[in-house]
N, C-alpha and C positions, 0 to 999 in steps of 0.2 A: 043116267049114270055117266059122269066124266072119268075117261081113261086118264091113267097117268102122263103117258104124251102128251093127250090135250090140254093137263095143266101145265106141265114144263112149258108146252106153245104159248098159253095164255101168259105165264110167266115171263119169257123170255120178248114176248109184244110190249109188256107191258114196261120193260125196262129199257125196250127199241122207244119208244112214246114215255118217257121220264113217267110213270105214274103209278098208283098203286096198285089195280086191277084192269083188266078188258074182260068185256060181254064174249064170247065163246062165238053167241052168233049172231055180234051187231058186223053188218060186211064191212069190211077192210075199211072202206074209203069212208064212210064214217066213223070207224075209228080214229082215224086223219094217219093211215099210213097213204104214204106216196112214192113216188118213185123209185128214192133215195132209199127208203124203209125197205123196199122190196128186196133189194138188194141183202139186207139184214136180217131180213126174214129168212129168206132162202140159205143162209149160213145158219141160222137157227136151226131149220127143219135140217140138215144134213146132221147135226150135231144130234136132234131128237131120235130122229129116223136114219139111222147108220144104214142101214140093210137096202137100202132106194138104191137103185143102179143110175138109174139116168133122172136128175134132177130137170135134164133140159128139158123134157118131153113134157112136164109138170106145167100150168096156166093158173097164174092168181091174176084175176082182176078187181078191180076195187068194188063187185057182187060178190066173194068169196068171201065166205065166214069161215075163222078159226077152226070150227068143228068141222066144216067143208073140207077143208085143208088137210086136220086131219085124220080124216079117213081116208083121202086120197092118201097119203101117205101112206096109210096101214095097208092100204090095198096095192098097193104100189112097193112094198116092203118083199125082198125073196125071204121066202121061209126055209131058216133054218134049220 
């Protein structure tokens, strides 16, 4: 089952990378984000995941899958 986040995430990748859809859990760096991407990512998940405190503490490397990502996020979310 894909939560609502992780489609907005799949969604908002997919428009970081001009294209219709991304795999949830093909890792990053074969999706062909890169370093510049990362960057857009990480405005992404703030937007997705409001509730994260510190984004710095957070690590994508180009082994992290979408669905990776987030759950870190969810788990990394204070609950309100």
């Amino acid at each position: 089952m894909t939560s609502l986040s992780l489609e907005q995430l799949c969604e908002e990748v997919a428009k970081i990378l001009k294209t219709d859809s991304v795999d949830a859990d093909c890792p990053l760096g074969q999706l062909g984000i890169d370093s510049l991407n990362v960057v857009e990512l990480i405005l992404a998940c703030q937007m997705i995941y409001p509730n994260v405190m510190d984004f710095d503490d957070l690590l994508f490397d180009e082994n992290s899958t979408l669905r990776e990502i987030d759950v870190c996020m969810l788990e990394s979310s204070l609950q309100v």
